[in-house]
N, CA, C and O atoms as CSV, one atom per row, in Angstrom:
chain,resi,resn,atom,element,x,y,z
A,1,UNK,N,N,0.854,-1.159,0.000
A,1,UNK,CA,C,0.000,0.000,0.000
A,1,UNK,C,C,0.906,1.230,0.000
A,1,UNK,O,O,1.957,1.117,0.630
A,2,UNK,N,N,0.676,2.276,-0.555
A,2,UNK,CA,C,1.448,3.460,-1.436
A,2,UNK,C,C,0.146,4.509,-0.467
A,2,UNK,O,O,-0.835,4.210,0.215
A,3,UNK,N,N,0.822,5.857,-0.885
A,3,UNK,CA,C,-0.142,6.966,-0.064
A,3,UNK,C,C,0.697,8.059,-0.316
A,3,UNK,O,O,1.923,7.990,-0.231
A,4,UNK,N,N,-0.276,9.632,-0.793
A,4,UNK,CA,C,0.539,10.644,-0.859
A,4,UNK,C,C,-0.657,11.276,-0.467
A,4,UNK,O,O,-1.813,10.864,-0.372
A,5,UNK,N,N,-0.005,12.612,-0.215
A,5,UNK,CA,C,-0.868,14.043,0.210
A,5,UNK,C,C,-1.431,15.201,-1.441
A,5,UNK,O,O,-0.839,15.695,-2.400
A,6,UNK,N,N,-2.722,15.162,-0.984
A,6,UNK,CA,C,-2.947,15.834,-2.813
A,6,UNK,C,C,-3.838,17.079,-2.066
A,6,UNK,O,O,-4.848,16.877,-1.392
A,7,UNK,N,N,-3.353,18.149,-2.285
A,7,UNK,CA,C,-3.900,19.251,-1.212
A,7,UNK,C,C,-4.509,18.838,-0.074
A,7,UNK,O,O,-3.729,18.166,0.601
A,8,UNK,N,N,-5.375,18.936,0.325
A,8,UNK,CA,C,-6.072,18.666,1.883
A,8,UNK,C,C,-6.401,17.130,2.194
A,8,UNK,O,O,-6.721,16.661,3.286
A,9,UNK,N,N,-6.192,16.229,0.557
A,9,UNK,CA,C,-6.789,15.029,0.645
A,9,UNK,C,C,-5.446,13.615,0.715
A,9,UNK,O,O,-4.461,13.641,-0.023
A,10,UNK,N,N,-5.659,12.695,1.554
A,10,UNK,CA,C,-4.849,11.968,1.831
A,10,UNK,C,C,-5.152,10.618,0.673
A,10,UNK,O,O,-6.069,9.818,0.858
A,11,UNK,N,N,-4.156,10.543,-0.587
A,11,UNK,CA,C,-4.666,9.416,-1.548
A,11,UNK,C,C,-4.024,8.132,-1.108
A,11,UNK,O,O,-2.815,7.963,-0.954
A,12,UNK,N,N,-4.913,7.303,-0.936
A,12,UNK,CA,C,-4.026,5.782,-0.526
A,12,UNK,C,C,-4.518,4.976,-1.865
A,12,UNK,O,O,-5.644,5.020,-2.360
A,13,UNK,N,N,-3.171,4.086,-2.412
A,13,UNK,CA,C,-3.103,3.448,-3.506
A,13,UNK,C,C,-3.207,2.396,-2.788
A,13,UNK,O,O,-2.559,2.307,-1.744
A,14,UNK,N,N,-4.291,1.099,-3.335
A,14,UNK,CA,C,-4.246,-0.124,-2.595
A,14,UNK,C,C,-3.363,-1.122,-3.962
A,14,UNK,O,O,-3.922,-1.797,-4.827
A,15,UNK,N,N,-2.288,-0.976,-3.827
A,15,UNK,CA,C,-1.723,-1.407,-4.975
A,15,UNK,C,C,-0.256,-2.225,-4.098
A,15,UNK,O,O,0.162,-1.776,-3.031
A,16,UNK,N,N,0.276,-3.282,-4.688
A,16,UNK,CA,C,1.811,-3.795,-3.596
A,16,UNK,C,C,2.068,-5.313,-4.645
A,16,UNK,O,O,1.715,-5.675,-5.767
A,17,UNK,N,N,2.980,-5.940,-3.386
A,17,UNK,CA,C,3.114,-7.025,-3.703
A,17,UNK,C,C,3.805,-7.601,-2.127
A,17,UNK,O,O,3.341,-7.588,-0.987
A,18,UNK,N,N,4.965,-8.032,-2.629
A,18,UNK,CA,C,5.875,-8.385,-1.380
A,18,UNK,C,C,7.205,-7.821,-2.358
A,18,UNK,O,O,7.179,-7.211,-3.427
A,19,UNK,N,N,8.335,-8.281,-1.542
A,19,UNK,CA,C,9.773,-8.028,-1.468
A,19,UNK,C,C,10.144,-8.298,-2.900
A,19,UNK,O,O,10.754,-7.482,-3.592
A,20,UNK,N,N,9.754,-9.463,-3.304
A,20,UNK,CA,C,10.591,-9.422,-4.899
A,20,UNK,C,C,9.345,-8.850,-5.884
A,20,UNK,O,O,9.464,-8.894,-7.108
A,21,UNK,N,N,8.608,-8.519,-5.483
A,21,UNK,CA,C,8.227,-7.289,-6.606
A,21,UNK,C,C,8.185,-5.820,-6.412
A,21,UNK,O,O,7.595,-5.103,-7.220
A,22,UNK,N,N,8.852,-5.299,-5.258
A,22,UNK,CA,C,8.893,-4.194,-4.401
A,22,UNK,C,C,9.326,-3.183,-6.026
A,22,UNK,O,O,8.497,-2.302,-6.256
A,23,UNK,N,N,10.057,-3.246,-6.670
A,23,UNK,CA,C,10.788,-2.230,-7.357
A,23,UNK,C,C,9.504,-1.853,-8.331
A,23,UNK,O,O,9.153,-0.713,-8.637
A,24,UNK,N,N,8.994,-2.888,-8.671
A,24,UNK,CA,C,8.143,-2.985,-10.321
A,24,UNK,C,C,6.525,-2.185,-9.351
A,24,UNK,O,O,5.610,-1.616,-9.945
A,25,UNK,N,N,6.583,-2.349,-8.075
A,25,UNK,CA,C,5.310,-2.259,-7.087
A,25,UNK,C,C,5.378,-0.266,-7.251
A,25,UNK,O,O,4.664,0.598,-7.760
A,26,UNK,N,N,6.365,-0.299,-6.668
A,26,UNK,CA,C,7.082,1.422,-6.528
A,26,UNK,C,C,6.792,2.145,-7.502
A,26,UNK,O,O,6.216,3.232,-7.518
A,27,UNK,N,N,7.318,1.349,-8.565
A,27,UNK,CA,C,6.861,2.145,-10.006
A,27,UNK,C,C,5.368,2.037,-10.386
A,27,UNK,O,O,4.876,3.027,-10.927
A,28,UNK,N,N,4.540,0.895,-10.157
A,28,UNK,CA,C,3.561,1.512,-10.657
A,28,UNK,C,C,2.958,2.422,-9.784
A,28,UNK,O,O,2.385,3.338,-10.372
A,29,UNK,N,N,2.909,2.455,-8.562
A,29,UNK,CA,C,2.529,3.859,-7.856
A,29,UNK,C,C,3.033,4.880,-7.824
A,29,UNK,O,O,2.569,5.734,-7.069
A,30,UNK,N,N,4.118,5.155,-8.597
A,30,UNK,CA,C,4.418,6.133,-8.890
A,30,UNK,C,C,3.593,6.704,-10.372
A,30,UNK,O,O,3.332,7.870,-10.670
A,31,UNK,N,N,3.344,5.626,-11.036
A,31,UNK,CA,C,3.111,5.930,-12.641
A,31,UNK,C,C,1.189,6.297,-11.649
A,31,UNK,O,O,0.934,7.479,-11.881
A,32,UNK,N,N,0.605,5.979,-11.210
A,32,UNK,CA,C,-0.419,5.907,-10.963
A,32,UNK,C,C,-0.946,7.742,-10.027
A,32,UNK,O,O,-1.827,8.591,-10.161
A,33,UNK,N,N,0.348,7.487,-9.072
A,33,UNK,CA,C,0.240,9.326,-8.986
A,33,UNK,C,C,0.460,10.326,-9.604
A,33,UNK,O,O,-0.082,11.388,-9.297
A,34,UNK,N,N,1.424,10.197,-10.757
A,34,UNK,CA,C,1.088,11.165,-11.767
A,34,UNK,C,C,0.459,10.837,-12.346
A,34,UNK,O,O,0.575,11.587,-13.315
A,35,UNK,N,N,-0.882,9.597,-12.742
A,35,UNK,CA,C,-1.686,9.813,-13.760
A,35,UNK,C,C,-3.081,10.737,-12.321
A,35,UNK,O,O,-3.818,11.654,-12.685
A,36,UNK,N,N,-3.087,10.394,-11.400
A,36,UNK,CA,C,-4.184,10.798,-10.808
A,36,UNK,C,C,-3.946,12.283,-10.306
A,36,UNK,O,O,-4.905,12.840,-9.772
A,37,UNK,N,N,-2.587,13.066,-10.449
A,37,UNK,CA,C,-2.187,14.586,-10.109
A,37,UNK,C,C,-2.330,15.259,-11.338
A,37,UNK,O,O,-2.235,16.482,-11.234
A,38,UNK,N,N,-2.592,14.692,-12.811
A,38,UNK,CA,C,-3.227,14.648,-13.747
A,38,UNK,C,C,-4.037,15.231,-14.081
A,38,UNK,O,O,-4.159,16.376,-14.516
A,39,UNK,N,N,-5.126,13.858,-13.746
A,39,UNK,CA,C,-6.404,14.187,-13.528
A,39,UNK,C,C,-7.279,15.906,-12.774
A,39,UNK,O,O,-6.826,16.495,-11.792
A,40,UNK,N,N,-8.511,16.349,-13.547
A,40,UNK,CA,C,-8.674,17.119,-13.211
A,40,UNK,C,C,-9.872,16.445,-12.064
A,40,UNK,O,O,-10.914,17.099,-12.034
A,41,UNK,N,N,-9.823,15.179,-11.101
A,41,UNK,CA,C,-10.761,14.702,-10.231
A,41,UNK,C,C,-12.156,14.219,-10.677
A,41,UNK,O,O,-13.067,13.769,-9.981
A,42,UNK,N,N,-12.087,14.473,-12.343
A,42,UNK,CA,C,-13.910,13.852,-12.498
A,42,UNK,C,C,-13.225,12.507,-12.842
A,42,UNK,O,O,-13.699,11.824,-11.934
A,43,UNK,N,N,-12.786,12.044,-13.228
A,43,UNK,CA,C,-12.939,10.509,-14.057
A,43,UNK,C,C,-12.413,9.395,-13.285
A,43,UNK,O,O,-11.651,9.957,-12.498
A,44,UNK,N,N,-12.379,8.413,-13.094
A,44,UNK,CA,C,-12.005,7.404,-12.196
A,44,UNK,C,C,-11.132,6.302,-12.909
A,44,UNK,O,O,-11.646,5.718,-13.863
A,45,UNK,N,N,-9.969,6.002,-12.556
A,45,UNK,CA,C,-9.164,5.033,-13.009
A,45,UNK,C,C,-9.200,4.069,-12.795
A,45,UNK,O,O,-8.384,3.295,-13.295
């Protein structure tokens, strides 16, 4: 589980794995917060 601060709102990504997919896990929550800091909040991914 992944989590960042997006003005007042706390986003938690329910997204993971374990230890040997930790790197490939990282990246997609990363690719997933810039698609949702993106977003102008109407559309849902």
């Amino acid at each position: 589980m992944y989590f960042f601060q997006r003005g007042k709102e706390l986003v938690i990504l329910l997204c993971g794995g374990d230890k040997r997919t930790q790197k490939a896990d990282i990246a997609s929550a990363k690719r997933l917060k810039e698609e949702i800091e993106r977003s102008d909040g109407t559309s849902s991914i």
